[in-house]
TORTIKE-238934 format. One record per residue (C-alpha): chain; x, y, z; residue in one letter. Coordinates in pm, 1 decimal, always signed. Each point is the difference from the previous one (the first is absolute). Layout:
bagu A&x X&y Y&z Z&kegu A
...
END
This chain:
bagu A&x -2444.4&y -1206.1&z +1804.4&kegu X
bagu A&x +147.6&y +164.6&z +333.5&kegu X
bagu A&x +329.6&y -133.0&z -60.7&kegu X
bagu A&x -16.4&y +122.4&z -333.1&kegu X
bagu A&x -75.7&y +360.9&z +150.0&kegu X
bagu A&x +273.3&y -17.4&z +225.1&kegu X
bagu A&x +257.2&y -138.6&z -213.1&kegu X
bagu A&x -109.4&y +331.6&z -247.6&kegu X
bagu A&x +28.1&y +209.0&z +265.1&kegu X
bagu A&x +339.8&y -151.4&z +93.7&kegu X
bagu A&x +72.3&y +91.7&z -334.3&kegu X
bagu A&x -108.8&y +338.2&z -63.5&kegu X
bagu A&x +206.4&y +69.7&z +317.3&kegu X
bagu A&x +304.9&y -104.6&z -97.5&kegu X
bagu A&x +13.6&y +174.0&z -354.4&kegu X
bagu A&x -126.3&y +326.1&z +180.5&kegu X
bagu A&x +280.6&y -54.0&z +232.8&kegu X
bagu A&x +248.0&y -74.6&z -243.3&kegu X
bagu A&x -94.5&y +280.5&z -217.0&kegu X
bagu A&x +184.0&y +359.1&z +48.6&kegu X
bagu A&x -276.0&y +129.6&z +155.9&kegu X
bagu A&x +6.8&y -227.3&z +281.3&kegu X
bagu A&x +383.0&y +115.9&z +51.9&kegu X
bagu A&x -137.7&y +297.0&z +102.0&kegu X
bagu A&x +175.5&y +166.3&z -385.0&kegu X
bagu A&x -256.6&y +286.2&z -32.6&kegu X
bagu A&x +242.2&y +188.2&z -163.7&kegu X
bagu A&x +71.2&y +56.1&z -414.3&kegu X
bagu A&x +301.9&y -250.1&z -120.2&kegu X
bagu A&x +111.9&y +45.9&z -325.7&kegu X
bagu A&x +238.6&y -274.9&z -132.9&kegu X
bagu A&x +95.2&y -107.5&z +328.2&kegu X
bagu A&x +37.8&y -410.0&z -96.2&kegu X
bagu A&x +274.5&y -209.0&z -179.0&kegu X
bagu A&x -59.1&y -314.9&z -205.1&kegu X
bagu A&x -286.2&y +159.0&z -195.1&kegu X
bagu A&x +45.8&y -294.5&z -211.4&kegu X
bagu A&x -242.3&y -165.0&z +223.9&kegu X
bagu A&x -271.1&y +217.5&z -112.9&kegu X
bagu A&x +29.6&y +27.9&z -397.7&kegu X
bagu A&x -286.2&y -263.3&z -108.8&kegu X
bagu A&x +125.3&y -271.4&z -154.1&kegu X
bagu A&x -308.4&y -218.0&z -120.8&kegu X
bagu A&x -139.7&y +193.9&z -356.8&kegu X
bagu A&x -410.9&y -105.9&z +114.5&kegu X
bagu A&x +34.7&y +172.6&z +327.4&kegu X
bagu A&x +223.5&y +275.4&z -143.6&kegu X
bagu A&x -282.0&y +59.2&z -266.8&kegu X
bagu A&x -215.0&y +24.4&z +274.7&kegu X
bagu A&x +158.3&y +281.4&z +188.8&kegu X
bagu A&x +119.4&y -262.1&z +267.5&kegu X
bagu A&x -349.8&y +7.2&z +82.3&kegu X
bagu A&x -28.0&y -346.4&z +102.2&kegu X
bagu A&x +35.4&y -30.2&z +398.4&kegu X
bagu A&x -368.2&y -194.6&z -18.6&kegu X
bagu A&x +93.7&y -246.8&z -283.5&kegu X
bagu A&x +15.4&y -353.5&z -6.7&kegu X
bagu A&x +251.0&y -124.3&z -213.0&kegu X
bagu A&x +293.3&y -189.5&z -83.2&kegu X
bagu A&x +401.6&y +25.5&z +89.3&kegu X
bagu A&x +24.9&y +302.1&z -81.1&kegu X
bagu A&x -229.7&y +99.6&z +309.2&kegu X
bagu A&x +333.1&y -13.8&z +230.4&kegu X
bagu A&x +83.8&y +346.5&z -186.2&kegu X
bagu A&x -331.1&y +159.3&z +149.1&kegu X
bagu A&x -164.2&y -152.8&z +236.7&kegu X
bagu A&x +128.5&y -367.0&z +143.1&kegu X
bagu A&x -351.7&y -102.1&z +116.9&kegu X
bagu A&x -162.4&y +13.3&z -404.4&kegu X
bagu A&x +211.4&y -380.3&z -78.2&kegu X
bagu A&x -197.3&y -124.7&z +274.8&kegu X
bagu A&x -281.3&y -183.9&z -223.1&kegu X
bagu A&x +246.2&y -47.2&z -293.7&kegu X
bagu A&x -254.2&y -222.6&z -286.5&kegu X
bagu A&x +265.1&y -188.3&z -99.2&kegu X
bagu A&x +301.3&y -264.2&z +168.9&kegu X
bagu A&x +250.8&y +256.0&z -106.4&kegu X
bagu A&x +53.4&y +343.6&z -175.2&kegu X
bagu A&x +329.4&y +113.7&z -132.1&kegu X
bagu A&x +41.0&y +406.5&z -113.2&kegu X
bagu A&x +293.8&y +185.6&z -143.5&kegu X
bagu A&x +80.2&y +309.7&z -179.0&kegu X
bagu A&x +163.5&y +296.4&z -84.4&kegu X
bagu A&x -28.2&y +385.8&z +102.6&kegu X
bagu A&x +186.5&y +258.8&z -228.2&kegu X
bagu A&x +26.5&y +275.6&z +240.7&kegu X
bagu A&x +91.5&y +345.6&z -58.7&kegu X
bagu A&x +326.5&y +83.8&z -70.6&kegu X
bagu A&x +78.2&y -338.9&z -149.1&kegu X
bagu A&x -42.1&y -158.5&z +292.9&kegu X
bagu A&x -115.4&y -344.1&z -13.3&kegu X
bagu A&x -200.0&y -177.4&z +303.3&kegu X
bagu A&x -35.8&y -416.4&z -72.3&kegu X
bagu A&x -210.8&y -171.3&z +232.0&kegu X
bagu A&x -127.2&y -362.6&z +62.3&kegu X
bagu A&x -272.5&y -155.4&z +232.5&kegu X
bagu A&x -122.4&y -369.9&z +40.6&kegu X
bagu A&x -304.6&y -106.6&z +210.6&kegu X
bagu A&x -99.9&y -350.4&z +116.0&kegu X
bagu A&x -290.7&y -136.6&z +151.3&kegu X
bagu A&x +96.3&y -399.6&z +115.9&kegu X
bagu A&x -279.9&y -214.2&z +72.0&kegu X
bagu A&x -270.0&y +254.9&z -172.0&kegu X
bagu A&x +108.8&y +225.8&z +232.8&kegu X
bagu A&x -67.8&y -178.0&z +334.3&kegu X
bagu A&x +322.8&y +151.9&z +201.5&kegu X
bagu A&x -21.0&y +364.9&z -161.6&kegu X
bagu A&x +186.7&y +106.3&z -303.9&kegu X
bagu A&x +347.4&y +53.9&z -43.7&kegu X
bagu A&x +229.4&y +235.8&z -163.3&kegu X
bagu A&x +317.1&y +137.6&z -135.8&kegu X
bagu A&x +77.5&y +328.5&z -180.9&kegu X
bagu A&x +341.0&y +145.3&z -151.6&kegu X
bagu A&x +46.9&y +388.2&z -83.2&kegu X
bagu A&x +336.3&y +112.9&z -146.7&kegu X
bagu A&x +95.0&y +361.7&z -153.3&kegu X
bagu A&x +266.6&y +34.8&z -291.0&kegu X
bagu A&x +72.5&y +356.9&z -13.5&kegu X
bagu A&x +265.7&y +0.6&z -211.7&kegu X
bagu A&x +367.4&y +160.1&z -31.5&kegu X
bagu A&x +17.0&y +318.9&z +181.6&kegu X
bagu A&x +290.8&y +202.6&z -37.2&kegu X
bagu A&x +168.2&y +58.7&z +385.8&kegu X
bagu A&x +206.9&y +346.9&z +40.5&kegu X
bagu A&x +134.8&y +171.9&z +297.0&kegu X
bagu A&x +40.8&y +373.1&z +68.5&kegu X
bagu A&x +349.5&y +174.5&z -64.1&kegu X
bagu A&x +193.1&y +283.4&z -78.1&kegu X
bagu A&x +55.4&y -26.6&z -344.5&kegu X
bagu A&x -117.5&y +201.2&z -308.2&kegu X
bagu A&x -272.1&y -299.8&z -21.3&kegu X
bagu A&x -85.7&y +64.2&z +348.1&kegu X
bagu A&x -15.7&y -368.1&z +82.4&kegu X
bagu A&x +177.3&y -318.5&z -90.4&kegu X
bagu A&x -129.0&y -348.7&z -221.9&kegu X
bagu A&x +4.5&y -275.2&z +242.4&kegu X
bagu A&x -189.6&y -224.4&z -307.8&kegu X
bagu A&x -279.8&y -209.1&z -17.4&kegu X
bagu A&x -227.5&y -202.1&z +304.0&kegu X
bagu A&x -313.3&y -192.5&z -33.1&kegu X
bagu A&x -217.3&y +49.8&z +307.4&kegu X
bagu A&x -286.3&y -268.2&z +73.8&kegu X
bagu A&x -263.6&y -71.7&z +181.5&kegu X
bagu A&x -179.2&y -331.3&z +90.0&kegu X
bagu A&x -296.8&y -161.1&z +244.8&kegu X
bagu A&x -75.7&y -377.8&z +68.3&kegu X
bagu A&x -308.4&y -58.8&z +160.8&kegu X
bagu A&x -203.2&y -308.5&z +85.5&kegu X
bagu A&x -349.4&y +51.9&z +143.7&kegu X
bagu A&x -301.5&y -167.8&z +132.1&kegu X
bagu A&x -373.8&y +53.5&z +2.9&kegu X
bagu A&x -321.0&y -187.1&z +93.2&kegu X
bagu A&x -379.9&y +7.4&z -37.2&kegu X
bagu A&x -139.8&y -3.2&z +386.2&kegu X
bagu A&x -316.0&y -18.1&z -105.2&kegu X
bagu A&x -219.9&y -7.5&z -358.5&kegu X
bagu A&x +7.1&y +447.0&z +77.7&kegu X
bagu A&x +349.9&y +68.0&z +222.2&kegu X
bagu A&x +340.0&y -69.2&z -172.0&kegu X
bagu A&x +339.3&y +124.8&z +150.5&kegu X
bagu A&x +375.2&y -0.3&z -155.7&kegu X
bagu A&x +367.3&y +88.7&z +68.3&kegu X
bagu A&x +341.4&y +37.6&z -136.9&kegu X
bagu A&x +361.3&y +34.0&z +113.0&kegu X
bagu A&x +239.8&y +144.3&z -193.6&kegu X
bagu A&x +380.8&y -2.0&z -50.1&kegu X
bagu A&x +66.2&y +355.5&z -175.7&kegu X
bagu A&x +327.9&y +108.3&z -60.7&kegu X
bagu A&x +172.5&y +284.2&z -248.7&kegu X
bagu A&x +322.3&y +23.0&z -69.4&kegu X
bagu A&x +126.2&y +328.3&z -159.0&kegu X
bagu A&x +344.1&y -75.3&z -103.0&kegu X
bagu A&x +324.7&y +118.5&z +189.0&kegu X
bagu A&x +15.6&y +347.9&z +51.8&kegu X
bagu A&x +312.7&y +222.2&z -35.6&kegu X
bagu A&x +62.9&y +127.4&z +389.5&kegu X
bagu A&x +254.3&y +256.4&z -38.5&kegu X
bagu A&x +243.2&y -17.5&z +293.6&kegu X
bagu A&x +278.6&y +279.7&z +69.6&kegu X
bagu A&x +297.2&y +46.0&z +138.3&kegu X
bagu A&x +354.4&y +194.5&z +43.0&kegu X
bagu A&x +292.9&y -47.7&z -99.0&kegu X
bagu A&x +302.4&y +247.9&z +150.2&kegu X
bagu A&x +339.9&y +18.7&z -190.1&kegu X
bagu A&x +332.3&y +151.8&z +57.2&kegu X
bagu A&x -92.9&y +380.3&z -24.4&kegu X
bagu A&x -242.9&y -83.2&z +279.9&kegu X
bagu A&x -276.6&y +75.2&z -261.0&kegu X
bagu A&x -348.8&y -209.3&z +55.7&kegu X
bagu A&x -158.2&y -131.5&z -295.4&kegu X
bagu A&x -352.1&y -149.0&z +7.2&kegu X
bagu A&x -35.4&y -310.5&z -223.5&kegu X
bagu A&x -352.1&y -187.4&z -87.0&kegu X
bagu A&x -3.9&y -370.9&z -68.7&kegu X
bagu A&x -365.6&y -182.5&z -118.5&kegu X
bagu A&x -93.4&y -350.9&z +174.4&kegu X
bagu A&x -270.1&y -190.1&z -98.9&kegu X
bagu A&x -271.0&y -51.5&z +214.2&kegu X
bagu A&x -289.5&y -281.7&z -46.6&kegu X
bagu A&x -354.0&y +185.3&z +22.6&kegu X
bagu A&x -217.8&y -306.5&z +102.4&kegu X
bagu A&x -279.2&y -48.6&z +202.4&kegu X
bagu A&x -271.4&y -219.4&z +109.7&kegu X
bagu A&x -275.7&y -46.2&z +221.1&kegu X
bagu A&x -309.7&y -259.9&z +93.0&kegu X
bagu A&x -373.4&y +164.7&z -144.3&kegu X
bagu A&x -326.4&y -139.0&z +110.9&kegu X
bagu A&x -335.0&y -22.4&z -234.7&kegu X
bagu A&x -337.2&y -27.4&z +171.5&kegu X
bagu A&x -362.2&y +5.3&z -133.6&kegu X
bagu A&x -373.8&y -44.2&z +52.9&kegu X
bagu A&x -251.1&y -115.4&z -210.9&kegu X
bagu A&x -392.3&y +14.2&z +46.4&kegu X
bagu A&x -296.7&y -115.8&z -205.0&kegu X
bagu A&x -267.7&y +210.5&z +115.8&kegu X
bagu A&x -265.7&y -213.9&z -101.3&kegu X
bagu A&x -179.6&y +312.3&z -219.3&kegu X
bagu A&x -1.5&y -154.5&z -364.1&kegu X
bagu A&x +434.9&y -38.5&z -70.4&kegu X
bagu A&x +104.9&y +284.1&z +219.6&kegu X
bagu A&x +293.7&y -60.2&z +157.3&kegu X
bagu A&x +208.0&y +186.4&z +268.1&kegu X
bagu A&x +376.3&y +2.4&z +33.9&kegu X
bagu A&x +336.5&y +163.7&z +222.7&kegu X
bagu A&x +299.6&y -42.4&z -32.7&kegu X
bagu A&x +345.1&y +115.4&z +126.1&kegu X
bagu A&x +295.1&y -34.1&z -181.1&kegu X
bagu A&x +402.5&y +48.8&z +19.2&kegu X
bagu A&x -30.1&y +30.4&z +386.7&kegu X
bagu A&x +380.8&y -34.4&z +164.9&kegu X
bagu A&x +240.0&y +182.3&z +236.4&kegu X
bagu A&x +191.7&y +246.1&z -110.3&kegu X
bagu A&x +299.8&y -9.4&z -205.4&kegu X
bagu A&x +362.9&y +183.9&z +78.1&kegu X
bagu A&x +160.8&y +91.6&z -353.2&kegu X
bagu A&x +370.6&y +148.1&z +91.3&kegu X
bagu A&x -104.6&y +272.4&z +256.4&kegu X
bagu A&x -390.8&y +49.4&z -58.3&kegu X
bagu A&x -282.5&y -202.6&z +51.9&kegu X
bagu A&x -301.3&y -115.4&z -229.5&kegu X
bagu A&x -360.4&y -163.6&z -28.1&kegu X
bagu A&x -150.1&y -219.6&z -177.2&kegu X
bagu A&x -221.0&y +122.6&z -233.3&kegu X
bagu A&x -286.3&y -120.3&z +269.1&kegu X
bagu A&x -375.8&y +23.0&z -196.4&kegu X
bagu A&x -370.5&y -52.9&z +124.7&kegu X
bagu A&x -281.6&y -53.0&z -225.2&kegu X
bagu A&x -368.5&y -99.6&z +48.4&kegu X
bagu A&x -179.3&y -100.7&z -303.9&kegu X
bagu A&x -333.6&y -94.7&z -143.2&kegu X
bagu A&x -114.7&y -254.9&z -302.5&kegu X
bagu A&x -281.8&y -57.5&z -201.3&kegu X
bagu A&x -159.4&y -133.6&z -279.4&kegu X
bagu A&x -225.8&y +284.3&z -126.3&kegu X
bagu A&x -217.8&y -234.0&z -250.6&kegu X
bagu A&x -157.0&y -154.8&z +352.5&kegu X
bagu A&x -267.9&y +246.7&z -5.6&kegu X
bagu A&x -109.6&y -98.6&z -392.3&kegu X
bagu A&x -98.7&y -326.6&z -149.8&kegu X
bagu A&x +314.1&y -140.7&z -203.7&kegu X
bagu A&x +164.8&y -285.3&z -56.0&kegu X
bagu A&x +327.9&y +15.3&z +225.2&kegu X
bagu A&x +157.5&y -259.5&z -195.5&kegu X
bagu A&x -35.7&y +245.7&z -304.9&kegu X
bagu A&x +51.5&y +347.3&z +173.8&kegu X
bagu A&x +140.2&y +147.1&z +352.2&kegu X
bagu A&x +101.9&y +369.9&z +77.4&kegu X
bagu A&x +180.9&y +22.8&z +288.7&kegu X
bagu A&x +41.7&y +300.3&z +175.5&kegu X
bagu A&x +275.1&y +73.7&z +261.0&kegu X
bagu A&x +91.5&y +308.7&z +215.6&kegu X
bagu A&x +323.7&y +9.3&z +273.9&kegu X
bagu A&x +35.6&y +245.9&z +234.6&kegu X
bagu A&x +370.9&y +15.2&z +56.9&kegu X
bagu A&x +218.4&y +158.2&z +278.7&kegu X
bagu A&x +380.1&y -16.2&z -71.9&kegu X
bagu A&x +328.9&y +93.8&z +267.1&kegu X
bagu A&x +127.2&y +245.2&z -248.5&kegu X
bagu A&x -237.3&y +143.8&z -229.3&kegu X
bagu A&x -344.1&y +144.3&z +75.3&kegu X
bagu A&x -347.0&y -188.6&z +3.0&kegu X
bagu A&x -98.8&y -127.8&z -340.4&kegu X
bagu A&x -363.4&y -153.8&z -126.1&kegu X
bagu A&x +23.1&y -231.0&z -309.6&kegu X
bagu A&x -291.1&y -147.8&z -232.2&kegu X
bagu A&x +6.8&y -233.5&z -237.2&kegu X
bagu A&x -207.4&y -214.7&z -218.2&kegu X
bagu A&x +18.4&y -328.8&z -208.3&kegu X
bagu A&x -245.2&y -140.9&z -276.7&kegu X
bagu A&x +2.7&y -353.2&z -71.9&kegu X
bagu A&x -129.0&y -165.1&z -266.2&kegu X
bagu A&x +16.3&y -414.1&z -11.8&kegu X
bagu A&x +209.1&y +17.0&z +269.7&kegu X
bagu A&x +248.4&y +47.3&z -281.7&kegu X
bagu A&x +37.7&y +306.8&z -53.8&kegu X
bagu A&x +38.3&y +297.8&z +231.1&kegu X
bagu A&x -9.0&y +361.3&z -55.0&kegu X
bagu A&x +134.3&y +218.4&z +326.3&kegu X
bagu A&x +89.7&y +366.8&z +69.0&kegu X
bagu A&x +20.0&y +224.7&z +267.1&kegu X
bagu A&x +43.7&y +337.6&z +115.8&kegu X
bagu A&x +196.7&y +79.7&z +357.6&kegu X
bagu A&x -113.7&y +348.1&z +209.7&kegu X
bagu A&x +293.5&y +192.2&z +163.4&kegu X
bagu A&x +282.3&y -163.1&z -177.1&kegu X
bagu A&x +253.1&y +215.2&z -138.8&kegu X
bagu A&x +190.0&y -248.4&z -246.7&kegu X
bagu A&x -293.2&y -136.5&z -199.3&kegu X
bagu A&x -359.6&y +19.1&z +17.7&kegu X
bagu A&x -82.5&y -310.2&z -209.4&kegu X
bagu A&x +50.0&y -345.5&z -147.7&kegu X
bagu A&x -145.7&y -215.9&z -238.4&kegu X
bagu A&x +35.1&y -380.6&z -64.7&kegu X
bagu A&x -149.5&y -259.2&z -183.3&kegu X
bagu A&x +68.9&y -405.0&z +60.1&kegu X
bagu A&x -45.1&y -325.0&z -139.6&kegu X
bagu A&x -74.9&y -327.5&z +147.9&kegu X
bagu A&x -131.1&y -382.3&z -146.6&kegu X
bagu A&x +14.3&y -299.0&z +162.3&kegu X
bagu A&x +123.8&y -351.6&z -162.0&kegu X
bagu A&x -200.6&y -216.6&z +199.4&kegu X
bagu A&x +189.6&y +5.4&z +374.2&kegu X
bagu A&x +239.6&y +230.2&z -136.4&kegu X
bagu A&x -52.0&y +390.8&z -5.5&kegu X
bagu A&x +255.1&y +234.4&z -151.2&kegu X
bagu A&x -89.0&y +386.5&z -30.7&kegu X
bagu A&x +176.1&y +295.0&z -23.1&kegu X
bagu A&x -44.0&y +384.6&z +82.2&kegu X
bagu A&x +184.7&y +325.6&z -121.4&kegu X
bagu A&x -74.6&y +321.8&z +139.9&kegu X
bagu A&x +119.3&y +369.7&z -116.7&kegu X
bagu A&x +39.9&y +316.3&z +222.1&kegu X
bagu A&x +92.0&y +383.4&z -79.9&kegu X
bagu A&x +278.6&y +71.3&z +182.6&kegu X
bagu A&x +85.4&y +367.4&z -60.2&kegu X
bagu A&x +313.1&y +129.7&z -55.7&kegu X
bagu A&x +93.6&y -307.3&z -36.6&kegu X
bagu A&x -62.6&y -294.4&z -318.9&kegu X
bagu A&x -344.7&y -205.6&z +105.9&kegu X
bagu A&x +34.8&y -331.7&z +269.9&kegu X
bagu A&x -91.1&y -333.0&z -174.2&kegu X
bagu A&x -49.9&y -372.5&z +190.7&kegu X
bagu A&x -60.9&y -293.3&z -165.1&kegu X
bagu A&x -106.3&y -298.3&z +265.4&kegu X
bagu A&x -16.8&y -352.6&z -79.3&kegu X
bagu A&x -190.2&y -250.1&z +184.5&kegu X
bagu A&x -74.4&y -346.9&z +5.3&kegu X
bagu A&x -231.2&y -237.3&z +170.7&kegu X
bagu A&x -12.2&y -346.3&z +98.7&kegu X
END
């Protein structure tokens, strides 16, 4: 039990440390980050859930949140994939597999993929026409992080977890207007403007960490986690963060304190206290109804979030003997623009 103390404390010292605050970054920052890929949610339970799911146990998908929740994965192997329609007709796709060899005996292991189509965007550069800028066509900017990850149960209460990620973004070749004069016979100086292309790529190595704690009071259960951390990144002459994000979190099933059948009924509950780089302090709650452990009903509502203030969800699961297939589609208001769907598919083994 007093390793298990330290190695929390260990923990709980190195997210606080890793977190803005313990950089000393007191002050308000307002869309200070790049890659903010990193943070759209990408699994559609979770996302239903406000993201409110720091203290969860779960499957692949896990690596998205919090590393540490695959760490007592139920099965030999879980598999999870999906689709985001972002705003803007943005899409995010995104895949995850977990394995647990020997039931589990060395840890569980991971991979995850995120990619970003965003489209054809038209590419134009200023100039002194009666257009006031030139068409320099079409480029397809993308985005795209490989992870793989690890997490293990210390003890039947402590569980920890981490990721590394390759992240990169690449948004097209730019049009870098470049100048220069020409003198002719009259000794008259004329100022000529030629376009280059230049490639607009970048990439960096992010660390995932996270903490998870059964309490030991009924199913609550504790978690941290710190995610995107990484050096910062030069794009042409500035530089840029990762979207860097702590989060504490806290589980439970609320039916502990009545007498029900859990194989028939469970409500969990969930709140995250979150505390981004770039955007200021947000509290999310959210809560899921199961019934059968087939069917799942899930919303929540998010405090001090300017975007959205809710989700809702609902998923489907049923197991064919080993074999469990289930999927999950959540839908969130995102004014001005059209709502967010996900759709997540998972499978067990």
């Amino acid at each position: 039990m007093k390793k298990i103390f330290i190695a929390s404390t260990i923990a709980l010292t190195a997210c606080l440390l890793l977190s803005p605050a313990g950089y000393g970054q007191e002050q308000q920052k307002l869309a200070q980050t790049g890659m903010k890929f990193l943070n759209v949610g990408t699994d559609a339970r979770s996302a239903s859930l406000g993201d409110a799911v720091t203290a969860f146990e779960g499957g692949a998908s896990s690596m998205f949140y919090n590393p540490a929740g695959m760490s007592r994965l139920s099965n030999n192997a879980n598999i999870s994939f999906g689709q985001t329609q972002w705003i803007a007709d943005i899409k995010h796709l995104h895949a995850a597999a977990a394995f647990a060899p020997l039931g589990g005996a060395y840890g569980v292991f991971g991979v995850t993929l995120q990619t970003v189509d965003y489209g054809d965007l038209q590419r134009t550069v200023r100039a002194d026409n009666t257009q006031g800028f030139l068409d320099m066509g079409t480029f397809q900017p993308t985005a795209l992080a490989l992870g793989v990850s690890y997490a293990r149960a210390l003890s039947d209460r402590f569980s920890i977890g981490g990721s590394v990620k390759y992240v990169n973004q690449n948004l097209g070749d730019a049009a870098k207007a470049i100048s220069y004069t020409y003198s002719d016979t009259t000794q008259q100086d004329t100022v000529f403007t030629r376009y280059v292309k230049v490639q607009n790529f970048r990439e960096v190595a992010a660390f995932d960490f996270g903490v998870l704690y059964h309490t030991g009071y009924k199913s609550l259960t504790f978690g941290m986690a710190v995610r995107n951390f990484a050096k910062e990144i030069k794009f042409q002459d500035e530089t840029f963060q990762l979207p860097l994000i702590f989060k504490i979190g806290l589980a439970m099933d609320a039916l502990d304190f009545f007498d029900v059948d859990k194989e028939m009924h469970s409500l969990l509950v969930s709140v995250d206290a979150t505390h981004p780089r770039d955007y200021p302090e947000q509290f999310n709650v959210g809560l899921e109804y199961s019934f059968m452990k087939m069917l799942a009903l899930r919303g929540s509502y998010l405090f001090n979030n300017s975007e959205y203030n809710y989700s809702l969800g609902i998923g489907l699961q049923k197991s064919f003997g080993t074999y469990l297939l289930g999927l999950d589609y959540s839908y969130t208001p995102f004014k001005p623009f059209d709502p967010v769907h996900r759709f997540t598919f998972q499978f067990s083994l």
